[in-house]
C-alpha positions in Angstrom: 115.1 81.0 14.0 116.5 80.2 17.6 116.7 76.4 18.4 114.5 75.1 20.9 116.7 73.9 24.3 115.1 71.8 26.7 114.1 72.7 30.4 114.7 70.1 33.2 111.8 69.7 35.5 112.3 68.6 39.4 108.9 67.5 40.5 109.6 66.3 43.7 109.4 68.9 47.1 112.2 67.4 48.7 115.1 67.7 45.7 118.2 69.4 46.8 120.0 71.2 43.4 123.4 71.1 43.1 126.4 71.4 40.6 129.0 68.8 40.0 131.2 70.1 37.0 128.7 70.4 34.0 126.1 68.6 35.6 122.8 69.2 37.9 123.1 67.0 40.9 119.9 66.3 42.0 119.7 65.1 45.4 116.6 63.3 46.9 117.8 61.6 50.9 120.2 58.8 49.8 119.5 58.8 45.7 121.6 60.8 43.5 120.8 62.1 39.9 122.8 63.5 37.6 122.1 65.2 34.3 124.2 67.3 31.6 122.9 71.1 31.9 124.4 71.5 28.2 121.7 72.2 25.5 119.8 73.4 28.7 117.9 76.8 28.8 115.7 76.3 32.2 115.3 74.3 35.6 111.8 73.9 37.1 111.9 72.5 40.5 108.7 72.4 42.9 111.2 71.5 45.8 111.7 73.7 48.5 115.0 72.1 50.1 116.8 74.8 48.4 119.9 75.3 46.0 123.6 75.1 45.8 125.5 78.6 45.3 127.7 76.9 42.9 124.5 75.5 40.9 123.5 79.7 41.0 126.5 80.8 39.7 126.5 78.2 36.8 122.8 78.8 35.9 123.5 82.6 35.9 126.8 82.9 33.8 125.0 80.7 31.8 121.9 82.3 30.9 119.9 78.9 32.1 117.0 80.4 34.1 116.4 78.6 37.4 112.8 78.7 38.5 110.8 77.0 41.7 107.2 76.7 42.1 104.8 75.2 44.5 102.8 72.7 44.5 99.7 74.5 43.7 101.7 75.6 40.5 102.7 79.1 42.0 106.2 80.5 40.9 107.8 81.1 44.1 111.4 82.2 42.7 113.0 83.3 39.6 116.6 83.5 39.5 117.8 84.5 35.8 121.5 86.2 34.6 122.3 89.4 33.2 120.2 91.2 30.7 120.6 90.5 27.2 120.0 93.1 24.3 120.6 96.8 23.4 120.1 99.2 26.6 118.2 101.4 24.0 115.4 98.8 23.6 114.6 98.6 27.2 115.1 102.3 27.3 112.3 102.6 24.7 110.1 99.8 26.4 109.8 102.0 29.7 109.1 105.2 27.8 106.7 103.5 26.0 104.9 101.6 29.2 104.7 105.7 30.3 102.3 106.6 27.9 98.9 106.0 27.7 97.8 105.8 24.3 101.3 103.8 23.3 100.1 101.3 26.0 96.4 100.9 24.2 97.9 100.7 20.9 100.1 97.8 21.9 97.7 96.2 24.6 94.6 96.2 21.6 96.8 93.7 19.8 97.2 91.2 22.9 93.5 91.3 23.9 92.8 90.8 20.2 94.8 88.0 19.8 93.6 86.3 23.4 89.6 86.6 22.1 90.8 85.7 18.7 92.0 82.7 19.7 89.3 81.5 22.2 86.7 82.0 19.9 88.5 79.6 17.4 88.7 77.0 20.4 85.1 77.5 20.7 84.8 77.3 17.0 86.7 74.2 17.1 84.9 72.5 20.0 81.5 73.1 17.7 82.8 72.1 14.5 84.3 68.8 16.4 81.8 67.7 18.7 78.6 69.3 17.8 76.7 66.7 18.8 77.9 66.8 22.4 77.6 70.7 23.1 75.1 73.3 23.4 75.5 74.7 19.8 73.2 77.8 20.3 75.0 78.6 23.2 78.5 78.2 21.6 77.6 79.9 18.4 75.8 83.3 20.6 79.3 83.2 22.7 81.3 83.0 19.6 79.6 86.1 17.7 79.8 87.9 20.8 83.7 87.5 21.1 83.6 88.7 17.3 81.9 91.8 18.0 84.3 92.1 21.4 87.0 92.6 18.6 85.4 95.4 17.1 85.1 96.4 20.4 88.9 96.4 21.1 89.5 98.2 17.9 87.2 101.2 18.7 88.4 101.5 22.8 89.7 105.0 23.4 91.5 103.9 26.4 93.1 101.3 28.2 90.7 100.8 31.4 87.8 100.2 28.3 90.2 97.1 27.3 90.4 95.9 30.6 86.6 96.2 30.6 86.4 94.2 27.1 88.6 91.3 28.3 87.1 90.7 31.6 83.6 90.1 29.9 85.2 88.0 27.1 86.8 85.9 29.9 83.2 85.6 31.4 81.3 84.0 28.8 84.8 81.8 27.9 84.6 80.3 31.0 80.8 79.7 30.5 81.6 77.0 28.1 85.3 75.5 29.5 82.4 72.8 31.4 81.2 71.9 27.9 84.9 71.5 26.3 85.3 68.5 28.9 84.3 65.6 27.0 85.5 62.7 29.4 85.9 62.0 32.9 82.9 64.4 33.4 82.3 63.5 36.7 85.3 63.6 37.9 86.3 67.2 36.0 83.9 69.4 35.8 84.8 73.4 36.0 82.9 75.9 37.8 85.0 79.0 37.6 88.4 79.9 38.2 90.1 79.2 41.8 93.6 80.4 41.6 95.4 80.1 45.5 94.6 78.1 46.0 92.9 75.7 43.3 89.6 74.2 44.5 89.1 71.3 42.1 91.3 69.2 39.8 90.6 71.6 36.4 91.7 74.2 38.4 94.8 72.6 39.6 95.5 71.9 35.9 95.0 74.8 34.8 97.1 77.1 37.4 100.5 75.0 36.9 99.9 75.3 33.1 99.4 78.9 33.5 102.6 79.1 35.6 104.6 77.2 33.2 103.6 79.4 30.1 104.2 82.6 32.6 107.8 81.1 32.7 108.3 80.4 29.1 106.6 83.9 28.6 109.2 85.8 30.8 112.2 83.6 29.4 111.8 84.8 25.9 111.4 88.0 26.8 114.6 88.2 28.8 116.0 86.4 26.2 115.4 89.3 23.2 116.4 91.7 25.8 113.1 93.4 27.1 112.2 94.3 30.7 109.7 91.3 31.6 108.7 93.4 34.4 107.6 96.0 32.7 103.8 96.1 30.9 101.6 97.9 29.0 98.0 96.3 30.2 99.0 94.9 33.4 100.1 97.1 36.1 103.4 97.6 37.2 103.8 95.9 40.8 106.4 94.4 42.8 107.8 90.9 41.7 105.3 90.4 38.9 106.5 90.1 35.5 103.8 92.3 33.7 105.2 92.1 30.0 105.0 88.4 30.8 101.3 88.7 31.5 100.4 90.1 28.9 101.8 88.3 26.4 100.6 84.9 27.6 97.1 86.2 27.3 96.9 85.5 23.6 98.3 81.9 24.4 96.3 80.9 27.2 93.1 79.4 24.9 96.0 77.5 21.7 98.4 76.4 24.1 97.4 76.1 27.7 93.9 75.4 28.1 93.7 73.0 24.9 97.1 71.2 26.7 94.6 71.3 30.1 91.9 69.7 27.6 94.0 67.3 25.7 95.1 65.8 29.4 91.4 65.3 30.6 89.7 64.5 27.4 92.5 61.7 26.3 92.4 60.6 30.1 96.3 61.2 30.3 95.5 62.2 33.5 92.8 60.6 36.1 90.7 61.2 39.2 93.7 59.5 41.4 96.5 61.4 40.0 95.1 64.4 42.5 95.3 64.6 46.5 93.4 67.3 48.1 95.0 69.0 51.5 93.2 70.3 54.5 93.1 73.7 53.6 90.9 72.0 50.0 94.1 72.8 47.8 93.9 70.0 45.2 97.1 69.2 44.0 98.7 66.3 41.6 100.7 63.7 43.7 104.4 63.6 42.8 104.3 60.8 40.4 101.5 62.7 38.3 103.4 66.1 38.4 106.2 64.3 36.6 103.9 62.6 33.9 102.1 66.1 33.9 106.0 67.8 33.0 107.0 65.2 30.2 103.5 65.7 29.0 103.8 69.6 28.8 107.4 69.0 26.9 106.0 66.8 24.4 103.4 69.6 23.7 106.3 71.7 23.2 108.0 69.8 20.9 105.1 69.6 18.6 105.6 72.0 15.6 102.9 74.1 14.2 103.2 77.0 11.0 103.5 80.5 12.6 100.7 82.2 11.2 102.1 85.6 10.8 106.2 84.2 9.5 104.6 81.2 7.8 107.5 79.1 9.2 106.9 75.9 10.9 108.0 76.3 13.9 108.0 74.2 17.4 105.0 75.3 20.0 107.7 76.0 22.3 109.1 78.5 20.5 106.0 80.6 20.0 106.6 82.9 23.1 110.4 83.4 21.8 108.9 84.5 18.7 106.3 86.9 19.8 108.8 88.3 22.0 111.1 88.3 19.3 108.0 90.6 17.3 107.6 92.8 19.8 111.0 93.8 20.2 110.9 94.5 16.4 108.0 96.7 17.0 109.7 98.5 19.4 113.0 99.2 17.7 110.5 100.6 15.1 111.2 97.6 12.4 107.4 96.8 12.2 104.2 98.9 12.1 102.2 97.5 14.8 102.9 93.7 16.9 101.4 91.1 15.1 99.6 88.9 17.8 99.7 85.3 17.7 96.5 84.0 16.2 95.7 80.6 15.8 93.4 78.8 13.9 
């Protein structure tokens, strides 16, 4: 199994990246910081100040992806080096994103991980804190995303899928109020707001999802597929489909219980948010950079893969879907085991 590098986070919008040697450089007016890249797999900057070409070069004969975001958690750049992996695989992976039914077959298996494991959040919440929910409302929501499973099994297309998850997603969301335990009146949740984010859940929630959509499209580089290229969502200009759809069957385990863990254990607070003119509610600098050790801590934590039975780092679980998909591809496995927690 592939040892878990670390990533380097730049929190603050007026960083200036460059290269001196082996090192990142980073430059904020007078101060200086300097940090090894070795052992070093990403750089995630929410500055806008810009880049050295030298810093580029490094990162890209490297293999060290170099990603920038913005403050609303919105990847704004991706800068990655040359493909790894067999030419065949990606050759396989865009005749396979051609054809309909190989496209259901594969997509199923994401959308039935994704409602697998949000109903076991919402299984967990119940079992939990039963006394602090809506329990009829939990368990009618939870039977419902069981039968959405046998659902996705019967679907005869791919558009029917679509249909499946979006309904799913509804009555998720229904409860993601209830699953905030503290700081309830200063974090409550409404509904998704995405660009930008509305509310301080929100704002949570879309840098999360930005950060797994990283780690998502890293692995899959990394094993040598096309992170571009998808079977449920859409091909379109500068979005990394593949990525996408893998990350929907980690969105409940990894990124909304992460969201949860830093509102319900009060790791992050009412003050650690500023809200601009336009209503964008964003963290301040200093909370970004507690929310970025935060997220690497959650990474670090090790949990057993269900399907390899290996105990394995969280951070590592989008290397090794990726790494299962590209199995199932080269024809090595029957079908792609989805991640599914519990």
């Amino acid at each position: 199994m592939r040892k878990l590098l670390n990533t380097i986070y730049v929190s603050s919008p007026e960083a200036y990246l460059a290269l001196d040697g082996g090192n990142l450089v980073v430059l904020i007016g007078e101060q200086k910081s300097r940090v090894p890249l070795i052992n070093i797999e990403s750089i995630v900057s929410v500055g806008y100040r810009g880049v050295s070409p030298g810093l580029m070069r490094f990162c890209v004969e490297h293999r060290i992806s170099l990603v920038f975001v913005s403050p609303t958690g919105r990847e704004t750049c991706h800068l990655v080096g040359e493909n790894n992996g067999n030419v065949l695989l990606r050759k396989k992976q865009y005749a396979l994103s051609e054809s309909a039914d190989d496209c259901l077959e594969i997509a199923r298996n994401f959308i039935i991980g994704k409602i697998y494991n949000q109903r076991w959040v919402i299984e967990r919440v119940t079992r939990d804190h039963a006394e602090r929910i809506d329990q009829a409302t939990f368990k009618q929501i939870s039977s419902e995303l069981q039968l959405a499973i046998d659902k996705c099994l019967a679907a005869t297309d791919i558009d029917s899928l679509r249909g499946i998850e979006g309904q799913t997603a509804n009555r998720y969301d229904l409860l993601f109020d209830q699953f905030i335990l503290q700081q309830k009146s200063d974090f409550r949740f409404y509904g998704r707001s995405k660009r930008p984010p509305l509310d301080r859940v929100n704002a949570l929630l879309s840098l999360t999802y930005t950060m797994l959509a990283h780690e998502c499209t890293a692995a899959l580089e990394s094993v040598g597929l096309d992170a571009y290229v998808g079977f449920m969502h859409t091909d379109r200009p500068g979005r990394a489909s593949l990525a996408l759809d893998l990350m929907e069957e980690l969105r409940a385990p990894l990124a909304d219980r992460f969201v949860l863990r830093l509102i319900n254990q009060k790791m992050m607070r009412p003050n650690d948010f500023m809200v601009k003119q336009d209503g964008a509610v964003l963290l301040t600098d200093d909370a970004r950079r507690q929310f970025f050790t935060f997220w690497q801590n959650r990474k670090n934590e090790t949990i057993t893969h269900p399907y390899l039975g290996e105990k394995i780092e969280w951070g590592l679980i989008p290397y090794t879907q990726a790494l299962l998909l590209s199995r199932y591809l080269r024809g090595d496995l029957d079908q792609y085991p989805p991640f599914l927690w519990k």
